[in-house]
PASEBA-1860 file (N, C-alpha, C; in nm, 3 decimals):
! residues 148
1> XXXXXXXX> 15.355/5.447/12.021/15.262/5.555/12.039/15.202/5.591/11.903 ~ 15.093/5.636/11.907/14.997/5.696/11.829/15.003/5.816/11.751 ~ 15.059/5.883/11.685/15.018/6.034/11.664/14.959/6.050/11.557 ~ 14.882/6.169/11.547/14.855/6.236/11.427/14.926/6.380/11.412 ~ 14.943/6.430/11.254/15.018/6.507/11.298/14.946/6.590/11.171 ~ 14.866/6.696/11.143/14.879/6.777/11.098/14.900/6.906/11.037 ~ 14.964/6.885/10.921/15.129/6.923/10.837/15.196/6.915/10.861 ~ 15.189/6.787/10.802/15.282/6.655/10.822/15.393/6.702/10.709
9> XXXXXXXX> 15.355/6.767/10.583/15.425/6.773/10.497/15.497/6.925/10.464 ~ 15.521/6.989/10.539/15.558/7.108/10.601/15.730/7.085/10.637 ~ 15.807/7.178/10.659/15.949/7.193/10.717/15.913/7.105/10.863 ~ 15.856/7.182/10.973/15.868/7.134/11.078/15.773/7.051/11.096 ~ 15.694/6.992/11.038/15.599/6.851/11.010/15.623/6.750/10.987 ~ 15.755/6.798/10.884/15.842/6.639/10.844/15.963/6.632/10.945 ~ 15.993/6.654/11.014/16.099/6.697/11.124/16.017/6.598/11.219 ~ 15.899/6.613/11.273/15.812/6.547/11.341/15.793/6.430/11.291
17> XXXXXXXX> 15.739/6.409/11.189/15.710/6.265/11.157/15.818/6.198/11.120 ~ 15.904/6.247/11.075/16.056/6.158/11.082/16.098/6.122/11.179 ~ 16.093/6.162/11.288/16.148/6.145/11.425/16.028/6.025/11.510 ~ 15.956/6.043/11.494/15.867/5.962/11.531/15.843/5.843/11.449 ~ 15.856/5.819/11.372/15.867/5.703/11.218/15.971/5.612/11.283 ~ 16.137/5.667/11.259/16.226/5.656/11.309/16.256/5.581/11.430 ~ 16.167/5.598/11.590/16.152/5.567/11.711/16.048/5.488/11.704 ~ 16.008/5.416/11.587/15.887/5.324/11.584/15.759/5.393/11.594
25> XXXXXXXX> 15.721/5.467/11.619/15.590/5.519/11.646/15.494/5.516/11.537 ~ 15.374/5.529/11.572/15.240/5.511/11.416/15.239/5.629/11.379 ~ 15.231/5.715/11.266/15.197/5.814/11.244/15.097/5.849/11.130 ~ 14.969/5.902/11.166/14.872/5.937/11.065/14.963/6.088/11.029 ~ 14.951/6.110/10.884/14.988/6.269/10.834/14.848/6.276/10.767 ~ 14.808/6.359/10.807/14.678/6.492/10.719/14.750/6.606/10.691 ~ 14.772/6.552/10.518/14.804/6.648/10.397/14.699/6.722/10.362 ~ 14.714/6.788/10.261/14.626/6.895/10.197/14.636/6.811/10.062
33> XXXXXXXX> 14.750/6.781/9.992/14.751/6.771/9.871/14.836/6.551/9.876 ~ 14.821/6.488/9.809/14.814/6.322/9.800/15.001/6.341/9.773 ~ 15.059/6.421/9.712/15.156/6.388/9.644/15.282/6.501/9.708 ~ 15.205/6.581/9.858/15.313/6.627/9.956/15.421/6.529/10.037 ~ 15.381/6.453/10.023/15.434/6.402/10.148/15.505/6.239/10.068 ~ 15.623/6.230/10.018/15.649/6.126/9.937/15.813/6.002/10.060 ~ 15.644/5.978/10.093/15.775/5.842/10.182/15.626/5.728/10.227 ~ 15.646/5.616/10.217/15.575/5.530/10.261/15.676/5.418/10.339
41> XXXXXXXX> 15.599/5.427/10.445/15.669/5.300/10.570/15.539/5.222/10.639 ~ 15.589/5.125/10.659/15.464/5.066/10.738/15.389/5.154/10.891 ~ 15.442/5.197/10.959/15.400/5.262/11.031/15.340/5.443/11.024 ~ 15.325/5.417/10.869/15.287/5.584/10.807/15.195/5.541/10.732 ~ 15.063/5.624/10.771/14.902/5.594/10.710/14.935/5.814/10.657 ~ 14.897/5.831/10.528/14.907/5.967/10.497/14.696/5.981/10.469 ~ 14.685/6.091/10.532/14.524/6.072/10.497/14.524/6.261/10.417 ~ 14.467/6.270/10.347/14.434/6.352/10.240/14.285/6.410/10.282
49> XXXXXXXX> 14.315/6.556/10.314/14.217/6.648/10.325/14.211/6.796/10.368 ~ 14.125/6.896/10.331/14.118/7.011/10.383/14.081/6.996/10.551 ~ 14.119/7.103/10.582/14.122/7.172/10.712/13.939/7.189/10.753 ~ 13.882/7.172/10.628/13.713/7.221/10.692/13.643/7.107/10.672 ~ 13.704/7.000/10.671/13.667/6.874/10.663/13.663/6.778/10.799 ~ 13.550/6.823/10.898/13.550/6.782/11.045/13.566/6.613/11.032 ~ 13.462/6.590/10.962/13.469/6.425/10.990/13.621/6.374/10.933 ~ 13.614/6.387/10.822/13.808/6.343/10.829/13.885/6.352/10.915
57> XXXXXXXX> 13.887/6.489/11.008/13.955/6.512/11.081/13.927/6.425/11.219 ~ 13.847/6.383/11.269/13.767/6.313/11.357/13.867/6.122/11.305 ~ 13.831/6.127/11.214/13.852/5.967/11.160/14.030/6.012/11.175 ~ 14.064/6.069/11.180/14.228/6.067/11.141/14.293/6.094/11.312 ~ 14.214/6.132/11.349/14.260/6.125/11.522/14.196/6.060/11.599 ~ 14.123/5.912/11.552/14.024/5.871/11.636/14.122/5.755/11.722 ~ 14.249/5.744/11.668/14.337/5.642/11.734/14.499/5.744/11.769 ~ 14.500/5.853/11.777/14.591/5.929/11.803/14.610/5.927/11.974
65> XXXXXXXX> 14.734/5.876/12.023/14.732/5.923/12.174/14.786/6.059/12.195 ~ 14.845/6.097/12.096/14.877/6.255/12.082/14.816/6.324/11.957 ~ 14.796/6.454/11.918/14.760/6.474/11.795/14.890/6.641/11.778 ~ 14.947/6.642/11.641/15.021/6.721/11.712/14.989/6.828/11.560 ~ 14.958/6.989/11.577/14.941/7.026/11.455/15.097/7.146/11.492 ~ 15.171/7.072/11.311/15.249/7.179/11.259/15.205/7.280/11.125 ~ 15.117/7.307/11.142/15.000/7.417/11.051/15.075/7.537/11.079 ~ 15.126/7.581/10.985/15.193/7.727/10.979/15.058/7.835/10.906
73> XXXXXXXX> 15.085/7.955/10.928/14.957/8.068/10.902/14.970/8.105/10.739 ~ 14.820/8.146/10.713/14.875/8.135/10.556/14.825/8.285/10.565 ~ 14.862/8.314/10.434/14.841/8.518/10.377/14.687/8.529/10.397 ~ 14.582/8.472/10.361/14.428/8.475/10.325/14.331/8.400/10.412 ~ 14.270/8.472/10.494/14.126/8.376/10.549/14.223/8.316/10.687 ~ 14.131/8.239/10.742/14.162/8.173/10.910/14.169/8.038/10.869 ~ 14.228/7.941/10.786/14.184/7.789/10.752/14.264/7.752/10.886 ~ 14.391/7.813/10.924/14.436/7.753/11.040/14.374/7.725/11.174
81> XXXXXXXX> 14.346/7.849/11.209/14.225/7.831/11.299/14.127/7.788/11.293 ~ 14.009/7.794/11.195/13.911/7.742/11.159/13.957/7.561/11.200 ~ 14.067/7.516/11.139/14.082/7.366/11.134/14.134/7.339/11.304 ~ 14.198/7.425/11.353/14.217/7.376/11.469/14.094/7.411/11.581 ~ 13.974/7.424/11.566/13.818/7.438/11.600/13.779/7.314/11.598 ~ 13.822/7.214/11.484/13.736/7.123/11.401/13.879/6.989/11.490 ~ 14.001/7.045/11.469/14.049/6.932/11.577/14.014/6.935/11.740 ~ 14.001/7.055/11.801/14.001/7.018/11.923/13.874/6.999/11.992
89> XXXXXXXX> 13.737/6.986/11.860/13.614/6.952/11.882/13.640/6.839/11.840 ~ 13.637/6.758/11.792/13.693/6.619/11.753/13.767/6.537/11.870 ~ 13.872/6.613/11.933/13.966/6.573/12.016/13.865/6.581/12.199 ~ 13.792/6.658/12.158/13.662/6.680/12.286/13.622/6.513/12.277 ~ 13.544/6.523/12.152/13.441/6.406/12.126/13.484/6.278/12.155 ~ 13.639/6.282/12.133/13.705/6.148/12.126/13.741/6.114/12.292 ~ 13.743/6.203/12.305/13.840/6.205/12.502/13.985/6.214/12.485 ~ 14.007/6.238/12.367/14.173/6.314/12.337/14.226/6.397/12.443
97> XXXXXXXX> 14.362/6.388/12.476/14.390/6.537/12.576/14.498/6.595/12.519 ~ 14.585/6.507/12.461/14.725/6.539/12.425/14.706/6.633/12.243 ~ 14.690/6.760/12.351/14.764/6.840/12.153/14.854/6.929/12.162 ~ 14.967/6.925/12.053/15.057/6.998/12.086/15.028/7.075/12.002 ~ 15.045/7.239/11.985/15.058/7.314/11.833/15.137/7.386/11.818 ~ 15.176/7.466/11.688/15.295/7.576/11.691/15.235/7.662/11.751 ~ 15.289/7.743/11.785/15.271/7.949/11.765/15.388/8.023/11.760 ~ 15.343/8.113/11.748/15.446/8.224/11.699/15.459/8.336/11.832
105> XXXXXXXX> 15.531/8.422/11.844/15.552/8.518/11.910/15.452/8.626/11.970 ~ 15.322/8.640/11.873/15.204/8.740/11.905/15.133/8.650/11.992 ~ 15.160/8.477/12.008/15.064/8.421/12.142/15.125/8.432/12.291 ~ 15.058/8.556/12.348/15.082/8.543/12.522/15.093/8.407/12.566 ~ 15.173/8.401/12.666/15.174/8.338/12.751/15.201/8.369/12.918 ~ 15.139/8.363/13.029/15.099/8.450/13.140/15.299/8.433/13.188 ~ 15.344/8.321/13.144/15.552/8.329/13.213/15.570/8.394/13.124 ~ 15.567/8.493/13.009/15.632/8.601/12.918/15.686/8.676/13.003
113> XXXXXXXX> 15.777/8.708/13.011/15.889/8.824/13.039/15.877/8.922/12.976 ~ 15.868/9.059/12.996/15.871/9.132/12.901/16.037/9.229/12.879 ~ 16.025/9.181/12.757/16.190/9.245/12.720/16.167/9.286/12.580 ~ 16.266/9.361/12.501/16.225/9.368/12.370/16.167/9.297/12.291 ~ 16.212/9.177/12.282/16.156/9.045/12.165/16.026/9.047/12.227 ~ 15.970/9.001/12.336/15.870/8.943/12.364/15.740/9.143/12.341 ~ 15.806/9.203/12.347/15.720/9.347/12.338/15.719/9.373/12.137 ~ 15.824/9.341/12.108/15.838/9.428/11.938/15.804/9.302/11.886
121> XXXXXXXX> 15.796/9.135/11.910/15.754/9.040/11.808/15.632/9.079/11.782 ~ 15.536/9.094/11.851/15.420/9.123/11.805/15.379/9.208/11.727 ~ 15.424/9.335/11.773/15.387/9.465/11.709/15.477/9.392/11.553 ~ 15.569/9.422/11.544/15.614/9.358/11.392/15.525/9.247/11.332 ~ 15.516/9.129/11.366/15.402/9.064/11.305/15.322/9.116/11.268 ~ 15.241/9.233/11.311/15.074/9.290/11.352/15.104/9.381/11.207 ~ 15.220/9.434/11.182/15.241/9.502/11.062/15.294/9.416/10.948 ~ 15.367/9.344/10.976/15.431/9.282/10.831/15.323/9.175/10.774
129> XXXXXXXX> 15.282/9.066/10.903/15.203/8.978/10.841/15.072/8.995/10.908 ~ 14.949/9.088/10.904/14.849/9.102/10.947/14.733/9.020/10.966 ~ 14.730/8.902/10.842/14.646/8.814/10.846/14.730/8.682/10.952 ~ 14.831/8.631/10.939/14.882/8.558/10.958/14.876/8.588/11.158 ~ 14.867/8.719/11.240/14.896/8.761/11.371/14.726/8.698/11.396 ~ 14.625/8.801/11.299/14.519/8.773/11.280/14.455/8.596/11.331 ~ 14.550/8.534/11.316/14.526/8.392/11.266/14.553/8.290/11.426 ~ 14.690/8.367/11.426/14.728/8.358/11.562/14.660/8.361/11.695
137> XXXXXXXX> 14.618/8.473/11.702/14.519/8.553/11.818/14.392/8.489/11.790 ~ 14.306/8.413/11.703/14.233/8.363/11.684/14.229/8.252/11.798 ~ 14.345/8.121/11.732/14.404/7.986/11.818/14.433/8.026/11.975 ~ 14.531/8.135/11.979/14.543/8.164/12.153/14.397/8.210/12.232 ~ 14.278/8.249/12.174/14.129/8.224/12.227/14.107/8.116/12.257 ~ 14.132/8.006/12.193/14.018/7.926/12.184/14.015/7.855/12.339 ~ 13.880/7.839/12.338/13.882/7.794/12.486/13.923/7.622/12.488 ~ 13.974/7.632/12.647/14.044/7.484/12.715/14.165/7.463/12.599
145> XXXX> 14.192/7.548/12.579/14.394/7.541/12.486/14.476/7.668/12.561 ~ 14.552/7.565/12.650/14.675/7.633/12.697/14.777/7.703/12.602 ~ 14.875/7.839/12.695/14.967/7.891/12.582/15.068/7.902/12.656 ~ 15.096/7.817/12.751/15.206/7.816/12.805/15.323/7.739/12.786
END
């Protein structure tokens, strides 16, 4: 199998691409920086670029049968969201279907239960990390991306 995976070079990015490396699988990583991500195997292509860089992003999932982003939220600005705009327009163009992504606790999902965690994660996020909930609620919009 195919994947792309970006942040790739992340805690739970390299968790992913190890596991998939490992089970034979191809894996494209889209880094940010050339010198994150220090392992070369034959079945690991690392491609180097920002998040607002559509056509890269396009060329780096144009052979992905999955594309999977472990993009965690940063303190400043929407690059997370913004980049996951630029993958799942890409992933349109291509006839992609398969994307998996993180989220965090402030993304509904219509089977939420409501109990403490699922009522106070949010509100806590919404105060401690404001840009980062911000960032969140952005991705759980976007249209034709499930949050279930």
């Amino acid at each position: 199998m195919n994947l792309t995976v970006f942040g790739a070079n992340g805690a739970i990015g390299k968790i992913i691409t190890n596991h998939a490396l490992n089970n034979g699988d191809t894996v494209t990583a889209y880094v940010r920086r050339p010198d994150s991500l220090k392992q070369s195997r034959n079945n690991l292509k690392i491609m180097v670029g920002d998040l607002s860089n559509r056509l890269l992003i396009e060329k780096a999932i144009e052979n992905a049968d999955v594309v999977i982003s472990a993009l965690g939220p940063v303190l400043k600005g929407t690059p997370i969201a913004d980049g996951h705009a630029f993958i799942i327009h890409g992933m349109e163009m291509l006839g992609k279907k398969r994307f998996v992504t993180l989220a965090t606790p402030t993304v509904h999902s219509d089977e939420d239960r409501k109990n403490f965690i699922t009522v106070v994660s949010p509100i806590m996020a919404k105060i401690i990390f404001p840009n980062a909930y911000r960032e969140m609620k952005i991705i759980e919009q976007r249209p034709g991306q499930k949050t279930s």
